[in-house]
C-alpha positions, 0 to 999 in steps of 0.5 A: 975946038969942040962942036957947038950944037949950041949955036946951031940949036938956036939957028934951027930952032929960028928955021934959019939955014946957016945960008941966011945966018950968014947973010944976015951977019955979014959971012959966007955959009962956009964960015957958019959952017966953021964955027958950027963944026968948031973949026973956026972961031967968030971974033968978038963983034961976030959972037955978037952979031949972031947973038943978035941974030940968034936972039940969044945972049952970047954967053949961051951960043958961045963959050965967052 
C-alpha cells in the first residue's frame, strides 16, 4: 500500500490531529495512523465515516 498524503492533506487542511480524526470516527489514533502510512486499509463504512468527517467525497481521500 502506498502512502495517502491525501487523506492526511484534508485532515491537516481541517487543523484536526489524527487523535481527533480518530475520536470522531469511532478509531484509535494508531489506526489513522495506518491508514496515513498506508499500512492498513479503512473498510468501506470507515472511507465513509472519515469522508464525512473530511467533508470530502471518498473518492478523493481513497482509492475506491
Amino acid at each position: 500500500m502506498m502512502t495517502n498524503n491525501r487523506l492526511r492533506a484534508a485532515r491537516v487542511l481541517l487543523g484536526l490531529t489524527q487523535l481527533q480524526l480518530a475520536e470522531k470516527i469511532g478509531k484509535k489514533e494508531i489506526e489513522v495512523s495506518r491508514f496515513e502510512t498506508g499500512r492498513a486499509e479503512p473498510d468501506a463504512e470507515v472511507k465513509r465515516r472519515i469522508a464525512e468527517v473530511l467533508q470530502k467525497p471518498a473518492f478523493e481521500l481513497f482509492d475506491v
